[in-house]
LUMVEXRO-244003 format. One record per residue (C-alpha): residue in one letter; chain; z, x negated, y negated. Coordinates in nm, 3 decimals. Example, Ala and Ser with C-alpha at 12.3 -4.5 7.8 and 13.67 -1.06 7.14 Angstrom:
2
A A 0.780 -1.230 0.450
S A 0.714 -1.367 0.106
END
This chain:
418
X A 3.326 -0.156 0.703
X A 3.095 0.085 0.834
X A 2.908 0.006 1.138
X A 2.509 0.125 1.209
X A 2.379 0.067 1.570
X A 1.960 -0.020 1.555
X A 1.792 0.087 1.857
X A 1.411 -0.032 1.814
X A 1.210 -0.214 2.044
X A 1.024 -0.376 1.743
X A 1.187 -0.692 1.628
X A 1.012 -0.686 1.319
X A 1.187 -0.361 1.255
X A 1.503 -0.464 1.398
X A 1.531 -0.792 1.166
X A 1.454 -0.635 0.864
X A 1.697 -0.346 0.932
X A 1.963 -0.596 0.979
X A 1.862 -0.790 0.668
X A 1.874 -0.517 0.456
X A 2.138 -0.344 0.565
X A 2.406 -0.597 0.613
X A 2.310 -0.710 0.227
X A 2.425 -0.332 0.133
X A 2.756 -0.403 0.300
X A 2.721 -0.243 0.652
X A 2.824 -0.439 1.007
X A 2.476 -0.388 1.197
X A 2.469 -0.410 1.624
X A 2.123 -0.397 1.775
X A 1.983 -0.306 2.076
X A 1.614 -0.405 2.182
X A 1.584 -0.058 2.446
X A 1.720 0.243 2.558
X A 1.952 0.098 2.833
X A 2.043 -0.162 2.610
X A 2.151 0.076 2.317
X A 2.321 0.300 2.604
X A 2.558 0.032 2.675
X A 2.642 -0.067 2.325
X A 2.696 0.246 2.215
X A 2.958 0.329 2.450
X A 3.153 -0.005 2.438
X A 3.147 -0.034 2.080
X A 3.098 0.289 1.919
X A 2.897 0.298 1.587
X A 2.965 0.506 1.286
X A 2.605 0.589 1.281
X A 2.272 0.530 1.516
X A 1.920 0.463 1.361
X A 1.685 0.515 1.647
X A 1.293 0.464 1.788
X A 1.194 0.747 1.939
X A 0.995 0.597 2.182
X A 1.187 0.337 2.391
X A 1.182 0.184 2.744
X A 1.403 0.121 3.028
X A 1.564 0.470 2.880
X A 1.425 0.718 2.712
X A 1.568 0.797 2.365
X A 1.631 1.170 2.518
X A 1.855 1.014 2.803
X A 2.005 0.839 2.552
X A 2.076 1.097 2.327
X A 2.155 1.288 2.641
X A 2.468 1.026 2.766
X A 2.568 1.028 2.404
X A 2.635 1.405 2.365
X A 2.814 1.384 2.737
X A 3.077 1.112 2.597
X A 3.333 1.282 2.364
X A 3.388 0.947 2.219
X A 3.032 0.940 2.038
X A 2.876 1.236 2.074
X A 2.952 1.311 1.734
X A 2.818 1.022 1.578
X A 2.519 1.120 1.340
X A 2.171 0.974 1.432
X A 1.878 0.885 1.229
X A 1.548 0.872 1.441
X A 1.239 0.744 1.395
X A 0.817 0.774 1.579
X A 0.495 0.677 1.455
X A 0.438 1.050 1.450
X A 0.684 1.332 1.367
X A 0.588 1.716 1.546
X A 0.707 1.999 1.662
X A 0.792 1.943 1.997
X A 0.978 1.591 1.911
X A 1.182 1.812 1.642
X A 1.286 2.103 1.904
X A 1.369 1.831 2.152
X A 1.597 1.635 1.958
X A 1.737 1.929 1.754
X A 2.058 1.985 2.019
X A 2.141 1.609 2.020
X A 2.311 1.565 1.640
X A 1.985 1.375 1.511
X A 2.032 1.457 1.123
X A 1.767 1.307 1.056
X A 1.363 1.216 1.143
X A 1.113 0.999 0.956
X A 0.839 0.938 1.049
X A 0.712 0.539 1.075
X A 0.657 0.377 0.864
X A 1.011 0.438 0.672
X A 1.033 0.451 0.330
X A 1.349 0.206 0.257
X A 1.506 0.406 -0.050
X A 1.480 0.752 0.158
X A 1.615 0.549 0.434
X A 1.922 0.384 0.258
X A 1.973 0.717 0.096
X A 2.021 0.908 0.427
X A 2.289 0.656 0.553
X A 2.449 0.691 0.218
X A 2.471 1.093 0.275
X A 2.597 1.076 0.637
X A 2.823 0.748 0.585
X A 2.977 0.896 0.265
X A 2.928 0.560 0.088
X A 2.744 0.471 -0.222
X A 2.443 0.225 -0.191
X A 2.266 0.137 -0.493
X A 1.883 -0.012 -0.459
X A 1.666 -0.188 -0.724
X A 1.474 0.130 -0.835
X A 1.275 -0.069 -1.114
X A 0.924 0.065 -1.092
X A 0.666 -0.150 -0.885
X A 0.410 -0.085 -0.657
X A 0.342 -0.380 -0.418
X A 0.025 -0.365 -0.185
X A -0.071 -0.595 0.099
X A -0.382 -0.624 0.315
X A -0.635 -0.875 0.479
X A -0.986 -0.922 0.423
X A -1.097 -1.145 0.733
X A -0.872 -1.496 0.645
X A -0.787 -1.386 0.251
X A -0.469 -1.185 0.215
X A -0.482 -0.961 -0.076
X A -0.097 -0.894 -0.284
X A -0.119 -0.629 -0.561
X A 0.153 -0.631 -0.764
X A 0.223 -0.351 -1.059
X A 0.404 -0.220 -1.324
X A 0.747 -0.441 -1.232
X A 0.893 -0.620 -0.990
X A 1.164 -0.505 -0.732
X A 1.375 -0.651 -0.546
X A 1.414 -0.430 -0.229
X A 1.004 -0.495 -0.279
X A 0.984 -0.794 -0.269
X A 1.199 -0.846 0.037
X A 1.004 -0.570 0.226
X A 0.715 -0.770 0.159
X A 0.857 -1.092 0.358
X A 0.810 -0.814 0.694
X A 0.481 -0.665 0.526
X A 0.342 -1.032 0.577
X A 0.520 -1.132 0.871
X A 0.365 -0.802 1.070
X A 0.018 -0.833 0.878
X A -0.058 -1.189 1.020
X A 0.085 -1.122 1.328
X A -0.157 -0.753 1.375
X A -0.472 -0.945 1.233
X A -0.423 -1.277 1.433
X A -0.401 -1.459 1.076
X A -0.215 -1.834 1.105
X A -0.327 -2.021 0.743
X A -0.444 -1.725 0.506
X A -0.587 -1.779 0.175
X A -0.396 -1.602 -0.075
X A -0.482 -1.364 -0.352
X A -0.178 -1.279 -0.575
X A -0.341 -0.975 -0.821
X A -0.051 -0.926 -1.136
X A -0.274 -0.853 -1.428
X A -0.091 -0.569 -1.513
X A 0.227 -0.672 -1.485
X A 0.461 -0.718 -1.774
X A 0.690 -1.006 -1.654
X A 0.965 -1.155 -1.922
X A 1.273 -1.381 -1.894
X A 1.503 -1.140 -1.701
X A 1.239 -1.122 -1.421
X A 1.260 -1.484 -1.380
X A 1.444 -1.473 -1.045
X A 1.224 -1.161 -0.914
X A 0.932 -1.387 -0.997
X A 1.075 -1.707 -0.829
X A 1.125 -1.469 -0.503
X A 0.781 -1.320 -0.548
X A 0.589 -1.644 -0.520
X A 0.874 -1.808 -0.263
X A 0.801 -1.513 -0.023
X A 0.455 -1.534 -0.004
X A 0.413 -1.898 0.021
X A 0.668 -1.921 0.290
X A 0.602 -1.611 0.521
X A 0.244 -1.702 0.487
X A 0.260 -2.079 0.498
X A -0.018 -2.130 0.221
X A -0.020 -2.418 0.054
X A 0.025 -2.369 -0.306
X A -0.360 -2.495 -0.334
X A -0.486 -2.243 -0.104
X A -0.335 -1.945 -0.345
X A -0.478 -1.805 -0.649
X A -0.290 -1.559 -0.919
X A -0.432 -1.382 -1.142
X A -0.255 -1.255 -1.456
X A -0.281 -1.227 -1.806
X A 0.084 -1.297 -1.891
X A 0.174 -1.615 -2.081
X A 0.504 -1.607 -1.947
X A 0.443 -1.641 -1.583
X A 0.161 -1.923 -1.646
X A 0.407 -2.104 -1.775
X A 0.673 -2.047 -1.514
X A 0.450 -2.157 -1.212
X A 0.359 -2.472 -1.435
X A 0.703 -2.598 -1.507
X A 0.808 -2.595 -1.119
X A 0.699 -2.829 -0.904
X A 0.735 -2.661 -0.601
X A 0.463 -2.417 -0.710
X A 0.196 -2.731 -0.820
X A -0.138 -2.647 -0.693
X A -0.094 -2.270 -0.728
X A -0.391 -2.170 -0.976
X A -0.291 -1.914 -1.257
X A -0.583 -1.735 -1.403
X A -0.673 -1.428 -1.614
X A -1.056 -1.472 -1.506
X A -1.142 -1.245 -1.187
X A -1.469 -1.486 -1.093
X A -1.206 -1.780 -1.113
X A -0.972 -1.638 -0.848
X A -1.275 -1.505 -0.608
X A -1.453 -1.852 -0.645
X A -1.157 -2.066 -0.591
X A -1.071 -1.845 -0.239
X A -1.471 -1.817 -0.125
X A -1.558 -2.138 -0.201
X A -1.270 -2.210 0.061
X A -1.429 -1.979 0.286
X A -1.723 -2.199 0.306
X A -1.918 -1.858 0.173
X A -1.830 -1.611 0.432
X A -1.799 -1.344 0.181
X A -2.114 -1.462 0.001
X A -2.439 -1.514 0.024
X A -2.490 -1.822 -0.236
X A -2.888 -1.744 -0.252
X A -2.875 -1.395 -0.333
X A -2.479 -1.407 -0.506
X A -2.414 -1.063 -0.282
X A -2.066 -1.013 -0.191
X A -2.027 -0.871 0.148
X A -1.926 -0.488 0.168
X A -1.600 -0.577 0.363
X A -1.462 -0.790 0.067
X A -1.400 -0.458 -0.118
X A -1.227 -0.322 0.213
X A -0.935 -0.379 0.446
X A -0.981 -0.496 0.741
X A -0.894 -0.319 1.046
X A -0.585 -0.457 1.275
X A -0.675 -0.614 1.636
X A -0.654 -0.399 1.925
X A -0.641 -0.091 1.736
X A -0.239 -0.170 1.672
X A -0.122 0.021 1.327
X A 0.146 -0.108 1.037
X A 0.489 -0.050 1.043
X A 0.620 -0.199 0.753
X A 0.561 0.018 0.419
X A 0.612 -0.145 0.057
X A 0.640 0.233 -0.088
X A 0.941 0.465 -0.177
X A 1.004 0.799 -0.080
X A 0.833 0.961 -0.391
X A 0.493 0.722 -0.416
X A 0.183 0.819 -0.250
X A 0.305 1.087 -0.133
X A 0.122 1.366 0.042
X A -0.127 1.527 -0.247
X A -0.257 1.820 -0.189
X A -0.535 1.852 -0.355
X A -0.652 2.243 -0.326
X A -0.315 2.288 -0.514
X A -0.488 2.177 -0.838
X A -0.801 2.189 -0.758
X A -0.864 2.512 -1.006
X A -0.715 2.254 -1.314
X A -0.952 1.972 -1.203
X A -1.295 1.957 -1.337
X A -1.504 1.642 -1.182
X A -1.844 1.508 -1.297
X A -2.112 1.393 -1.048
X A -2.341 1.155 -1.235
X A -2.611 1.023 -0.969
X A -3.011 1.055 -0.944
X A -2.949 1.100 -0.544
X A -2.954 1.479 -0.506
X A -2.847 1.430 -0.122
X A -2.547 1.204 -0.307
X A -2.438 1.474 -0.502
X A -2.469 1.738 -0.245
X A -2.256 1.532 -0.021
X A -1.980 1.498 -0.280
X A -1.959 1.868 -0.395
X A -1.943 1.924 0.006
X A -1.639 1.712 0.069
X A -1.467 1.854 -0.234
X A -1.554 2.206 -0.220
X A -1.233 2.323 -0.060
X A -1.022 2.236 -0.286
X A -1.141 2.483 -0.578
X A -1.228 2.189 -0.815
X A -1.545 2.232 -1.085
X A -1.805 2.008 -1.030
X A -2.058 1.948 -1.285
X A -2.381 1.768 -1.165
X A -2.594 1.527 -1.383
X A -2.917 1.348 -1.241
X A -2.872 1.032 -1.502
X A -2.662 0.872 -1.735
X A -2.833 1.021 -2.041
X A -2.762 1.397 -1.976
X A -2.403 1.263 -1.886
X A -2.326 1.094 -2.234
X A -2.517 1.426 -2.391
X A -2.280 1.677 -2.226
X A -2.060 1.799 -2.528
X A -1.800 1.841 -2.250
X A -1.804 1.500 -2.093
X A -1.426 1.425 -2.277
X A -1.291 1.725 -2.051
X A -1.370 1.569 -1.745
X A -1.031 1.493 -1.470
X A -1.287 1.236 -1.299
X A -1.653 1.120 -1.242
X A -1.831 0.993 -1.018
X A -2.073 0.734 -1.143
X A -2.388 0.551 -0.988
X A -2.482 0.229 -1.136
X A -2.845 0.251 -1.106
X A -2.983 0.547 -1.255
X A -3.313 0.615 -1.470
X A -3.307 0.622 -1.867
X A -2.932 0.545 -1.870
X A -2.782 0.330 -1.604
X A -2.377 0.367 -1.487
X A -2.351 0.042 -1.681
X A -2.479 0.218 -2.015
X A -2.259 0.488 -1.983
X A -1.920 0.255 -1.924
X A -1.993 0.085 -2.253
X A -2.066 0.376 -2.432
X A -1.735 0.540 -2.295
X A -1.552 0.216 -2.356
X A -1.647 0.196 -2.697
X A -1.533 0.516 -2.790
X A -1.220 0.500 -2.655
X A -1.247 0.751 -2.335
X A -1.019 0.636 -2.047
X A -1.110 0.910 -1.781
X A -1.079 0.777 -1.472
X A -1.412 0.681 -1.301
X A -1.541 0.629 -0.953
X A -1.831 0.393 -0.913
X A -2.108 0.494 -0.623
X A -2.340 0.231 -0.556
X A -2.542 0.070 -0.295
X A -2.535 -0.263 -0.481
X A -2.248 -0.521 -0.328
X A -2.361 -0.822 -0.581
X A -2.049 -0.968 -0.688
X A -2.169 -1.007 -1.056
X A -2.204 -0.598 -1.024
X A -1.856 -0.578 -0.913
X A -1.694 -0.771 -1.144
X A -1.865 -0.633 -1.429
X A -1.767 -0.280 -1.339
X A -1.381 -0.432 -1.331
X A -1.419 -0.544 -1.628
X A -1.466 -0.216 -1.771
X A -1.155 -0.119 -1.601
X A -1.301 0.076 -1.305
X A -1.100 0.003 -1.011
X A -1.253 0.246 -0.778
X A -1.551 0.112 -0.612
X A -1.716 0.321 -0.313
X A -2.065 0.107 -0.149
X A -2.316 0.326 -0.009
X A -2.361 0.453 0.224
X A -2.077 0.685 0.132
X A -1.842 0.821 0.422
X A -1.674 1.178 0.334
X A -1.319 1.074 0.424
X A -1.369 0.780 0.188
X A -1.520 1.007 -0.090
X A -1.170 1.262 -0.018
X A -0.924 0.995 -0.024
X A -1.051 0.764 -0.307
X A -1.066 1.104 -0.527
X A -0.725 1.209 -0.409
X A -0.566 0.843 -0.498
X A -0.708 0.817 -0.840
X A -0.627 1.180 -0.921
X A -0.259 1.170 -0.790
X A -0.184 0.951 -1.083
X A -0.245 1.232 -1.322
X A -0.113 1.580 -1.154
END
């Protein structure tokens, strides 16, 4: 049996490590700093060392540096890790046999493949496609759940919670389970079963105090024939899910005179004390780095708003990366354009003269056209934001627009297709 040494000053990081890797067959030691990992590495030497770069008591160079002057592990391989990867951390670390250096938050599959390469052992993961996303909104934590379940997911999600309550101060969140796109049958049965057991556990929500929405027969009926999930409500309606979780909240996220949903319900919030996640739900090859400007010449973008200053400011963010940009000043000369099916994405406001952003998703809907669309509006009313969902528009930017926001959401939806 091989044996990995964990030196991380994180037990979060250090618990999950050991979870994981002692289910793929390894013998895991831990250390919780630098002096500690000094002295466990030389009285029990390790076939391989998975490392923090930044650690107390010792530095990880001293470390690195005792290890290379004892001829009984200075060979041993080490994986290392930092919340930011450069140059200078790469040149220092070079000389010390560090074969490897992500960069926080790991990626488990590029992780477990690493150790498989320097270990010489075979390690197979659950590679059934899913993408899992976590993140609070004040009290309410929001789980996004598609194309499939996973295993190694769904496990990484236990620490995803465990670190997300603990960074936003969160002790009884309302949860928001979001699967409508998720084919689940019979043979995901157990996947489910840990799905729903993870999050009601790690966040200690009642069953009562979550809400799932889905569209799939099959996992209606699974929640309703176990009584350990009684209380947990199942429904395909959006405006069911969000009024079973605000009423809750007493209206915090709305204002019950005017129906307006508050700007940060369509937003993460940030963590306390400017602390960052370390726990990621992705793989290696998901939302990955997208470089935009490298198809930006193949990309041709429409820019449907009345707001001249609007579109300005979006052709200004994205006119690095060589993409066209076609301007329209309502939804009329949009639906007109005898070019509008060659579009890569637009950028739609909702309230517009002659035709309105509403007009033009009904008119695209009915014909068929599934471009990808980016709503820009200043309106926050929740019947608005439903009603664009429901015309599958996912993307949802309130105004007043920030650039970075503009970049990112354009990059995210376009990533999908390039």
């Amino acid at each position: 049996m091989k044996q990995i040494l964990v030196v991380d000053e994180s037990k979060l990081i250090r618990d999950f490590l050991v979870q994981k890797l002692e289910e793929f067959g390894f013998e895991v030691e831990v250390a919780v700093n630098g002096l500690d990992g000094s002295s466990k590495m030389r009285s029990d030497p390790p076939d391989l060392i998975i490392m923090d770069y930044y650690l107390s008591r010792m530095s990880s160079l001293e470390l690195l540096q005792k290890k290379k002057e004892d001829p009984n592990i200075a060979d041993v391989p080490v994986i290392m890790a930092s919340g930011k990867v450069d140059r200078e951390k790469l040149v220092q670390v070079a000389k010390y046999n560090v074969k490897k250096f992500f960069t926080k938050p790991i990626r488990i599959d590029a992780l477990v493949n690493t150790i498989s390469e320097l270990l010489g052992v075979t390690v197979d993961i659950d590679d059934t496609a899913c993408v899992i996303e976590a993140h609070f909104n004040d009290q309410i934590l929001f789980i996004e759940v598609a194309q499939g379940l996973n295993k190694e997911k769904i496990e990484l999600l236990r620490y995803k919670i465990a670190e997300l309550m603990d960074l936003y101060e969160v002790k009884s969140p309302r949860v928001l389970i979001i699967m409508s796109g998720v084919d689940v049958t019979t043979d995901d049965s157990l996947k489910l079963a840990a799905l729903l057991t993870t999050v009601l556990e790690t966040t200690g929500a009642k069953p009562q105090h979550a809400k799932l929405l889905t569209n799939s027969e099959f996992v209606a009926q699974f929640i309703a024939n176990r009584e350990e999930y009684a209380g947990l409500e199942v429904t395909d309606a959006l405006e069911t899910a969000m009024d079973g979780l605000l009423g809750k909240k007493a209206g915090s996220y709305i204002d019950r005179d005017t129906k307006v949903v508050h700007e940060e319900f369509l937003q993460a919030s940030s963590p306390k004390e400017g602390r960052e996640e370390s726990i990621d739900i992705k793989f290696s090859g998901e939302r990955a780095s997208f470089d935009l400007s490298q198809v930006g010449a193949s990309v041709t973008m429409a820019i449907v708003d009345d707001d001249f200053v609007i579109r300005e400011m979006v052709k200004a963010v994205l006119g690095d990366t060589g993409s066209t940009m076609v301007e329209f000043e309502n939804g009329k000369t949009f639906l007109d354009d005898p070019k509008r099916a060659e579009y890569d994405l637009v950028f739609l406001d909702l309230m517009m003269p002659e035709v309105d952003g509403f007009q033009v998703m009904a008119q695209l809907s009915k014909e068929g056209d599934t471009t990808p669309i980016i709503v820009l509006s200043a309106l926050s009313q929740r019947e608005t934001v439903v009603k664009a969902m429901k015309y599958g528009v996912t993307s949802y930017l309130i105004k007043p627009l920030e650039p970075e926001a503009v970049l990112n959401k354009a990059k995210e939806v376009l990533r999908a297709n390039f």
